[in-house]
N, C-alpha and C positions, 0 to 999 in steps of 0.2 A: 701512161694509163694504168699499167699495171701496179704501178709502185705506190701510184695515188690510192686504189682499190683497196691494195693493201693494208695502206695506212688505215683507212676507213675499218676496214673489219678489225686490222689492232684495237682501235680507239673503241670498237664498240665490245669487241672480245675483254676490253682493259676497262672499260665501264658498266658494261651489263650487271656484272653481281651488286655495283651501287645502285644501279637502277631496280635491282629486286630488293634492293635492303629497303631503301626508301621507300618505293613503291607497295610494300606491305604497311607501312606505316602509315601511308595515304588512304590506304586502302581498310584499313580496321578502323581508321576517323571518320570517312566516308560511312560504315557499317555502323557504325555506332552511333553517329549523327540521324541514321534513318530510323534508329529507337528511342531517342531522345528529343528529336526534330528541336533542339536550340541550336539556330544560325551565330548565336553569338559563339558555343564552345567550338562548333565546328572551324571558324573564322579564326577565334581566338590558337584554338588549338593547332592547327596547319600554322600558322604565325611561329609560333616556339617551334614545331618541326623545321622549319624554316630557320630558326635563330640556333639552334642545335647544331644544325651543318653546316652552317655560318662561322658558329665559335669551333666548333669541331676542325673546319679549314684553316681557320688562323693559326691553331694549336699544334696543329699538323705540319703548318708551314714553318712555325716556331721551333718545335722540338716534336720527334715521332713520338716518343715512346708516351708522356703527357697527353700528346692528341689523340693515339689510341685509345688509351685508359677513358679521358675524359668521354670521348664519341659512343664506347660503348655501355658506361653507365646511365651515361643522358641519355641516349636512345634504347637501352634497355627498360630506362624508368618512364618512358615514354609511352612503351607500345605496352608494356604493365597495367599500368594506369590506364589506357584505353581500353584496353582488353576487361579489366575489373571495371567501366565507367559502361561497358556495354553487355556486361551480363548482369550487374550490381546495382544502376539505376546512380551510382555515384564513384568517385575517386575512395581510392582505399580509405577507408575511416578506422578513429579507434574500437567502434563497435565491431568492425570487420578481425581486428587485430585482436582482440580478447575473445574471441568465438575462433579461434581456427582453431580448438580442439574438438569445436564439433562440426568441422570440413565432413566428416563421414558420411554427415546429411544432407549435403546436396548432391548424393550420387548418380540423382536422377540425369545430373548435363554432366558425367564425370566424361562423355563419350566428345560431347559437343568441346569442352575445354580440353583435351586433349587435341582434339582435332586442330583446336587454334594453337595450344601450347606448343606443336611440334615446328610446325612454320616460323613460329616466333623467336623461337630459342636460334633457328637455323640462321633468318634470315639478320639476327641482332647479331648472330657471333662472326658474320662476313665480314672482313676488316676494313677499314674507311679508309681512305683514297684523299687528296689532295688535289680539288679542280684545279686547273691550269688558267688563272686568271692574272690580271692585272695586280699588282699588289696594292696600288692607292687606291681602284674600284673597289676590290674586293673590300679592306676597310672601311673602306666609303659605304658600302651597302650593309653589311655585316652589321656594321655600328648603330644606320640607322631599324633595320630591324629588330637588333637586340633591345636599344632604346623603345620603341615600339612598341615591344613583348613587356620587359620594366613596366612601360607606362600603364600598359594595358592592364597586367597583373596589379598595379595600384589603384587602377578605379574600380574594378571588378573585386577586388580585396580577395585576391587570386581566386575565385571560384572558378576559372575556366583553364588556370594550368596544372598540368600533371606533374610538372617537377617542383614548384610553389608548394601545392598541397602535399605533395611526400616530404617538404620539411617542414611544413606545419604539424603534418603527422608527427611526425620526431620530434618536435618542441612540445605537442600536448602530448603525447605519451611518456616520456620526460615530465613534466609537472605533475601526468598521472601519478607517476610511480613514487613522487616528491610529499605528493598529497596523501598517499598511501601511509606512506612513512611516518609523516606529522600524525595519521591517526590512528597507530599505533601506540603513538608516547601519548596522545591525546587521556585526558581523564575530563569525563563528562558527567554532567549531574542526572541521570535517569529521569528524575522527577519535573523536571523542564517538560517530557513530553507526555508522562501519566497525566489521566484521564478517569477520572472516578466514575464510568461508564459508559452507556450507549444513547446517543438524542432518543430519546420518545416520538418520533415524528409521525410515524403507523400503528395505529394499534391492529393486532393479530385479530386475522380475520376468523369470525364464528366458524365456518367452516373446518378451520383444522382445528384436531384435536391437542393438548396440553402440551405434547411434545410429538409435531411431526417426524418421520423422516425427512431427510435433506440428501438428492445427488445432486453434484455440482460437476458442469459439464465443461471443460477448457477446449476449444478448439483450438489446431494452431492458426496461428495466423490470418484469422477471418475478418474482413474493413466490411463494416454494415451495408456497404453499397453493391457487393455483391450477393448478397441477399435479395436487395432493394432493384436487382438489373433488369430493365425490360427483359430481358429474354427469358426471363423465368430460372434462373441456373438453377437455384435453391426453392422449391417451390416447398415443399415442407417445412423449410426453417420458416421460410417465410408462413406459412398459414400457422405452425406454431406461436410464433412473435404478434400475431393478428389476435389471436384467442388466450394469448399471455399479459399479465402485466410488464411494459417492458419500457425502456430509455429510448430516447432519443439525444441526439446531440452529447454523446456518451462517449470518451478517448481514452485512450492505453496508454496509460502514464511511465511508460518506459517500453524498452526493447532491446533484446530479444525474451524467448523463453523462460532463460535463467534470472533471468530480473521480473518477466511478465507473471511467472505461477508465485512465487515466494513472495512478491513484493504483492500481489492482490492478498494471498490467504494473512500475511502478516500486516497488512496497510502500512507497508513503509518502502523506502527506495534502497535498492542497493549501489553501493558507488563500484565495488568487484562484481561480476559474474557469479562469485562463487563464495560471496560473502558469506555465514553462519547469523543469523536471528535467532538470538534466545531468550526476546521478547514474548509476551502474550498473542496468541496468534486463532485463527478462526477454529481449528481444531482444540484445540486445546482448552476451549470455551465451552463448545459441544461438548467435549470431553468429561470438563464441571459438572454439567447438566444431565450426567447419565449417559451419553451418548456413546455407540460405541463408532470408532472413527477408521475409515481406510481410503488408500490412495491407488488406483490403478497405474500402475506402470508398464507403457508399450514399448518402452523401449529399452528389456531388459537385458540384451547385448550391448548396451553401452555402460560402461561400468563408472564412469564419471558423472553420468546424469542419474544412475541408480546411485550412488549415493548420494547425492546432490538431494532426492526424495529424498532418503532416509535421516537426513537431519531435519522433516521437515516434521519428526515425531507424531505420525499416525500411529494409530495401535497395529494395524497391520499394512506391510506395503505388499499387493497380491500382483501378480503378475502371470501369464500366459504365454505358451509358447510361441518364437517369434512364425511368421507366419513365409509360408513357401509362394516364391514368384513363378513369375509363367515359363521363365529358363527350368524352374522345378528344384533351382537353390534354395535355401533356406536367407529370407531378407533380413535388415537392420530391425524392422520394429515390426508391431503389432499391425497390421492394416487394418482400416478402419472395420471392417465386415466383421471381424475376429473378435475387434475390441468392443464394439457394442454389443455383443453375444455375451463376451465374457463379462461385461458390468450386466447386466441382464442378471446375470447367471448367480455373480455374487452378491446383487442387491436381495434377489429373492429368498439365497441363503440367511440373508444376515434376517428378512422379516421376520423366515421361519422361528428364528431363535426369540423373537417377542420382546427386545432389546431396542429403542428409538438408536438408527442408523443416520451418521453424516458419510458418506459414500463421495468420491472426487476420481475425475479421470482424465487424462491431456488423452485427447487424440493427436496423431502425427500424420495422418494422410493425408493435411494438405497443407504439408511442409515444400516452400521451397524448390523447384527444382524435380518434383514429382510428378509423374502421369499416374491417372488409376489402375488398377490395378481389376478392377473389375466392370463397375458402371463406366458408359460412353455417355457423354454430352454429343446430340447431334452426328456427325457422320467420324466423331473420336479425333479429329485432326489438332484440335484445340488442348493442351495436354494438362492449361492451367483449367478450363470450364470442365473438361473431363472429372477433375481431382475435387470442386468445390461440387457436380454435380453428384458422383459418387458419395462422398461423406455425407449428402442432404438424405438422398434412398439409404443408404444407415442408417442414419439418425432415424429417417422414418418409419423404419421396419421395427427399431428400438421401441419408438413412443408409439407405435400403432400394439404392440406386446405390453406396455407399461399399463394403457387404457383397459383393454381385457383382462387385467390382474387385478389382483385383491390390491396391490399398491396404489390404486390413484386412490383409494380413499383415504390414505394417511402418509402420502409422498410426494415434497415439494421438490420439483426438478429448477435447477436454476442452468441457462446458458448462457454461455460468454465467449470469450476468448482468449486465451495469452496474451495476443497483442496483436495491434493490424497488419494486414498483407502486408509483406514487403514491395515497393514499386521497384519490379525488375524488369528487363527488356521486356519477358513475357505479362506483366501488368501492364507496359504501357502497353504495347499489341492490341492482346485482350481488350483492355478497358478505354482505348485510347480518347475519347469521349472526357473521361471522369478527370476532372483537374483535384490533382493533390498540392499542397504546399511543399509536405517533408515526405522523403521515403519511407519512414517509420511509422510516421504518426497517421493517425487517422481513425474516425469514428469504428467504434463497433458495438455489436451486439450485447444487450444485460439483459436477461427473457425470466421472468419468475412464473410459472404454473405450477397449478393444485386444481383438485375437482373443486369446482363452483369458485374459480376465479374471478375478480371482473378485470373483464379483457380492456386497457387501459393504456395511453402512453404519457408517461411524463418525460419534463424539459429536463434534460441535467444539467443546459447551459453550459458547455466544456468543461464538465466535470468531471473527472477521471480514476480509475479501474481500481486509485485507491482507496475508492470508498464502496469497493463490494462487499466485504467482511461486516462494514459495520451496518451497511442495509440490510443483508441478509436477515442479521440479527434484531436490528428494531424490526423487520416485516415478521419475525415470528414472538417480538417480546422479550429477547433475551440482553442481558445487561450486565454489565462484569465491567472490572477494574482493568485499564487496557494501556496501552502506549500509540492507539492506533493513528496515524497522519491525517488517515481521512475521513470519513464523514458520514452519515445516514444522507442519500440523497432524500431520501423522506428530508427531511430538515432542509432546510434553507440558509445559504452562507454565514447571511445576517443573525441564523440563531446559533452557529456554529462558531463564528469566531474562526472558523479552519480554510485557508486556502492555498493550503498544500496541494488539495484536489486539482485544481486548475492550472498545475504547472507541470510538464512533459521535460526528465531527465534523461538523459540520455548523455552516452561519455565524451559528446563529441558537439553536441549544444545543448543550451536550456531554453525553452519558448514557454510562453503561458496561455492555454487554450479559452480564459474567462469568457463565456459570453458567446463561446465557440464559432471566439476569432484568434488566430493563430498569430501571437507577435512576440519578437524579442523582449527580454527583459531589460530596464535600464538597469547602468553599471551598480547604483547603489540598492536595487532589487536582488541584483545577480549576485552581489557579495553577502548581501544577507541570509539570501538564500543556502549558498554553499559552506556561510558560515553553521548555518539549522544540521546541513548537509550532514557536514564533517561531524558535529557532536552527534546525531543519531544516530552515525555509522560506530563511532564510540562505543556509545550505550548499547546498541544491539549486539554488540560484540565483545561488551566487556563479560568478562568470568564472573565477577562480582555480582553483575546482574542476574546473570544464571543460577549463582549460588542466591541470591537472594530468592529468586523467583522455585525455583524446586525445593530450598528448605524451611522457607517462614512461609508460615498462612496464615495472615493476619484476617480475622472478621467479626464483624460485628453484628447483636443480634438485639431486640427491640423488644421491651415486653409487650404484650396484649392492649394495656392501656395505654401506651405509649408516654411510660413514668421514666424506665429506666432504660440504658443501653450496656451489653454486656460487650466487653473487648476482652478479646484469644488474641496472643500470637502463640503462635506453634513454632518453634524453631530447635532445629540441634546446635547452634553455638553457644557459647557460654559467652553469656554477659554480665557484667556486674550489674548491673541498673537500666530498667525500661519504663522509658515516659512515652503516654501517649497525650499527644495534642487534639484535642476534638473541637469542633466548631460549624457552625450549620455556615449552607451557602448564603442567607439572608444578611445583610446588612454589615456586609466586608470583616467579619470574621469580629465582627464586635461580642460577641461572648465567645470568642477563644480561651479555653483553659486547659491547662495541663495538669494533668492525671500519672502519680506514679505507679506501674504496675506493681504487684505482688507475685512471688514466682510459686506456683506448683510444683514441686520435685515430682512428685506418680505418674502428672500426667503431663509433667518437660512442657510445661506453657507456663506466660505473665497472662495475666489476668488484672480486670481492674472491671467495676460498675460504675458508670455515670450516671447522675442524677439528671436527666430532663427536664427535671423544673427548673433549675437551674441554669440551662439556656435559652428554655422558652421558643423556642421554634420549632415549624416543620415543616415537612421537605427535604431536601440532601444535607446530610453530615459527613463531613471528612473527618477520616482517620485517619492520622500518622502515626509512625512507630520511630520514637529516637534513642538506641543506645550509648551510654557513656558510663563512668564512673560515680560523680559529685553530681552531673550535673547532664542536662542532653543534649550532647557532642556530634552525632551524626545519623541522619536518617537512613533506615533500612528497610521499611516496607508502608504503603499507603493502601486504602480500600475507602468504601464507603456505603451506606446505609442507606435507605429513606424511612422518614419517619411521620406516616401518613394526617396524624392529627397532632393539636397542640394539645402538649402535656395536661394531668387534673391539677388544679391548686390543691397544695401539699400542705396542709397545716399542723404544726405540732406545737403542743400544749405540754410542759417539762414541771411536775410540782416541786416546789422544794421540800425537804428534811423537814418535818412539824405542819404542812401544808401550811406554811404563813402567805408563801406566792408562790403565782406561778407565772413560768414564763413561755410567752407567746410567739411564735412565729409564723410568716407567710411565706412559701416560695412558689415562685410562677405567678403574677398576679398580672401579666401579658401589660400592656400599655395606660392601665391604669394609674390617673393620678392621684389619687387618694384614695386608703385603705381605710375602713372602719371596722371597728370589732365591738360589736354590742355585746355585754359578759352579764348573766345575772346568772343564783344560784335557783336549784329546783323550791326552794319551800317559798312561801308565800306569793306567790301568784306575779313575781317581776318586779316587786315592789324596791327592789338593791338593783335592778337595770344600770347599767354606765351605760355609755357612749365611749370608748376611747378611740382614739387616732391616733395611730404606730407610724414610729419613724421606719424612713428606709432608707435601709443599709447601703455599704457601696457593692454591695454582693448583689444586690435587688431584693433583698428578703428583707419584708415589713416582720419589724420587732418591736415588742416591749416588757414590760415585768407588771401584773397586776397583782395589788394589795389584798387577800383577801377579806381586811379587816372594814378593805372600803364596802363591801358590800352583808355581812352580817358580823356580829360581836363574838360566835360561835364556831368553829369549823364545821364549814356544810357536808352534806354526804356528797354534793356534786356542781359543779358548775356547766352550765352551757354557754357555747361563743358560737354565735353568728360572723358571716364575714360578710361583707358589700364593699363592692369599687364604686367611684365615681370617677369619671373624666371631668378637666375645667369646665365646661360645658355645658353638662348634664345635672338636670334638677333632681332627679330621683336616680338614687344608688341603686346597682345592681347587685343581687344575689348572689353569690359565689359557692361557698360551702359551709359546712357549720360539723361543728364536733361535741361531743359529753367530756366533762372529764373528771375522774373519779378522784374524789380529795380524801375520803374518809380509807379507802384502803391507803394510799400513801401516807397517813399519817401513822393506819399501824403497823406497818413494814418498819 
């Protein structure tokens, strides 16, 4: 009896530490299963714990040293993956793996991951044990569950294993890093994705003045539905967005921060974190326009996200000090109460100075991982309604200060957001209700107010955050030569041609939101896509383009009658020879002509006039700029003009030497088919009248040479020429223009 006892407490002295090893792993699938409520991962995933200690006993029974190693990497990678699948809403991703330098901002749960980290590291590094089983069972079972786990991981296309996806992770961060590489050696044509301006889709309401103010508000991380929540979290954003022009059905075409603020100000995607754009960008527009431009930064103890701003070339990046928590430390960033004071603060400075301001600010109070810091939602126990309730009484206290200032009468506020909430354990909790597709993605906030708005909602049908830039700018009328991806939601796809907008990047998939349904892209979508991808990560990052873009200013300017167009490039390089190619949008570039320019030494510009008559339309005209030697070799800069009306018919009347002729010509005479030139001289009352009918050129210009012996025996002191068109059609010819022309001083010259 005793020796049996014995044995018994051996066996269990000799198994307990597997039983705590294991048991923590049961026990964090369990925990995380109640945040995520899928029966499939939780099923799935005890499956592979099970397959783990399965292969772990075979390896053990094979060789030790092999079956240690193997038991504690798999089960290391195990309880990993669980642990980030139950704070993170997912298995490690590459977006998770390109953001760990900004770890420092989730400090809010640094207490809560510690608390798991420690248990975990202990109970992984217990050494694995070898059950005392049968050996043909034991493969017997082993086999079939590993099988099992295989099959399992095949139909699901591993989205419920933790060790599957850590070598998915490693094959796409590997391609990342492949793709990276390619676009570096990559050389892309910029003008693939220039844009000779902004759709016209709103005209600038009477209300604001020539050039409003502009703040523009980024919040982190806000999904329109918490705004939207019964419980009221955000009641001022929300009566704001009520009394605003604003979106709906509106998505954040990427994620996180580092791709959400630079990829909306410059409407393009980034494929790094930390990619540089020295692209045309929303600042830099305002900038054009007189504007003076600044970016608040809250988060100016992190010195990787401060410079991160500073390439994003505001005239000023302002910043405040960081703000003290309730331990009475000094915290990571600005808190929200701080920072709406301090934009407050600065936008009023900049009125003062009588200068049209575009003002831009991220708040970070309701990053991730945050409790407030001041405002409680309800009895405070809630740490994420706390943080979205908190920043709402900001904001409020901000725009209830905006309305009593001199600012609402000449300051458009715009609200958005970086990018939507992240769905983490505390989203699902929180919002457990609200079904999401992607943890990233999801609808948010575009809110436009000014005094006497109309309060309004449009559809943007899964249009996405990268076409804030270019809305901003049609809702105040402003237009500029751009590379932007996306699009005036004012406009409509159909008039856009653009739908970049409707598709959600991100390093880890690509879906397309059109119509704001959320679905994968097919294979020959996906590759065309990533092929657009790769060339704009190119161009936005080539030098070339930077130098083009900071030292040529190419523009064109239109005279009053809309006869001529005057073409500047401004540039410091030295060229031998500059052609500009010009050509209106009408009718696929059929009067395209090129134009050599002439170089200015005094004032270091090519210069060239075009003659308007000569192409005969109006509307947009593109301008190119091509330098070469003989001939034009390579483009370096594009803009473009509008040219509100059709040119005047140009007539010119040339005498010869002894006024014996002269010679006639039309240019611009628009779609008519036949020209007529009635010529008689002033003396005798019309009685030398012609009729002639001038050929036309392949220039378009109606020509001929008249005799003046046809019309008296004498040299007159003058002739007069009438012009009229007719179309085939038409019985009676239209009037055009008419000119005198002086014969007798020509003849004494």
């Amino acid at each position: 009896m005793y020796s049996k006892t014995n044995d018994q407490h051996g066996r269990i002295k000799q198994y307990l530490p597997l039983a705590i090893k294991y048991g923590f792993s049961i026990i964090i699938t369990f925990y995380t299963y109640f945040s995520n409520k899928d029966p499939y991962y939780f099923a799935l995933s005890l499956l592979e714990l099970c397959a783990i200690i399965l292969l772990s006993n075979i390896l053990l029974a094979y060789k030790k040293t092999i079956g240690h190693i193997a038991h504690f990497l798999l089960l290391l990678i195990y309880n990993l993956q669980t642990i980030v699948m139950k704070f993170g809403g997912s298995f490690t991703s590459l977006i998770m793996v390109t953001n760990l330098a900004m770890f420092r901002d989730l400090k809010g749960k640094f207490g809560d991951y510690i608390l798991v980290a420690i248990p975990l590291v202990i109970c992984t590094l217990i050494p694995g044990r070898e059950f005392p089983m049968k050996k043909n069972a034991m493969m017997a079972g082993s086999a079939l569950i590993i099988v099992i786990s295989v099959v399992s991981v095949s139909v699901f296309e591993g989205k419920y294993s933790p060790v599957y996806n850590l070598c998915q992770l490693a094959v796409s961060y590997k391609d990342y890093k492949n793709t990276v590489s390619q676009i570096e050696n990559l050389t892309s044509d910029s003008m693939q994705f220039y844009r000779s301006g902004i759709e016209n889709g709103m005209q600038k309401p009477d209300e604001l003045p020539e050039k409003p103010n502009v703040i523009l508000i980024f919040t982190e991380g806000l999904s329109r539905n918490v705004i939207l929540d019964d419980r009221n979290i955000m009641p001022n954003v929300r009566q704001f967005e009520s009394e605003s022009l604003h979106f709906e059905n509106y998505y954040n075409h990427s994620f996180a921060t580092f791709r959400g603020l630079i990829g909306q100000l410059y409407s393009g995607y980034q494929f790094d974190d930390l990619d540089s754009n020295r692209l045309i960008s929303l600042q830099s527009i305002f900038k054009e326009n007189g504007y003076h431009t600044s970016f608040i930064n809250t988060e100016p103890s992190n010195v990787e996200f401060s410079d991160y701003l500073a390439g994003f070339q505001f005239d000023d990046l302002i910043t405040g000090e960081v703000s003290a928590n309730e331990a009475g430390t000094m915290d990571i960033y600005i808190q929200d109460k701080d920072a709406y004071e301090l934009l407050f603060d600065t936008v009023m400075d900049q009125h003062q100075i009588g200068q049209p301001f575009f003002a831009a600010i991220y708040t970070f109070g309701t990053h991730v991982s945050l409790d407030s810091p001041h405002e409680q939602y309800g009895d405070g126990k809630d740490a994420l309604l706390n943080k979205f309730y908190n920043t709402d009484v900001q904001f409020g206290k901000f725009l209830e200060r905006f309305k009593a200032s001199e600012l609402l009468d000449d300051t458009v506020i715009v609200f958005t957001a970086d990018h939507a909430t992240y769905e983490d354990d505390d989203f699902l909790k929180t919002f457990s209700e609200y079904e999401r597709q992607l943890p990233t993605l999801d609808k948010i906030p575009l809110c436009i107010y000014h005094k006497g708005v109309k309060a309004e909602a449009f559809n943007a049908c899964g249009r996405n955050s990268l076409d804030l830039a270019p809305t901003v700018l049609d809702y105040l009328d402003m237009s500029a030569p751009n590379y932007f991806l996306g699009s005036s939601l004012f406009a409509s796809i159909a008039e856009t041609g653009i739908e970049y907008d409707t598709i959600y990047h991100h390093p880890s998939f690509v879906v397309s939101t059109k119509g704001a349904v959320i679905k994968g892209l097919n294979e020959e979508q996906y590759a065309d896509f990533y092929e657009k991808l790769m060339a704009y990560t190119a161009v936005k990052g080539s030098d070339e383009i930077a130098v083009q873009l900071s030292e040529k200013y190419l523009s064109g300017s239109v005279s009053e009658n809309c006869s001529t167009l005057n073409v500047v490039l401004k540039t410091d390089d030295e060229s031998a020879n500059i052609w500009f190619p010009v050509w209106s949008e009408e009718n696929d570039q059929d009067d395209l002509t090129w134009y050599k320019a002439e170089y200015n030494e005094a004032a270091r510009e090519w210069r060239c006039t075009v003659n308007l008559t000569q192409h005969g339309s109006k509307g947009t005209y593109l301008i190119h700029a091509y330098t070469g030697d003989t001939k034009p070799e390579k483009r370096i800069a594009a803009t473009s003009v509008y040219v509100s009306q059709y040119p005047p018919y140009h007539l010119e009347a040339t005498v010869s030497e002894g006024g014996k002729t002269v010679d006639v010509s039309l240019s611009q005479a628009g779609d008519y088919d036949e020209i007529l030139f009635p010529i008689w001289s002033v003396a005798d009352d019309q009685d030398d009248l012609v009729w002639y009918c001038p050929e036309k050129s392949s220039d378009g210009t109606w020509k001929m040479t008249v005799n003046i012996s046809d019309h008296c025996r004498t040299i007159p002191d003058e002739l007069i020429i009438h012009v009229y068109g007719k179309m085939n059609d038409q019985e009676t010819p239209d009037f055009l223009t008419s000119s005198h022309v002086n014969i007798s001083e020509r003849v004494k010259d």
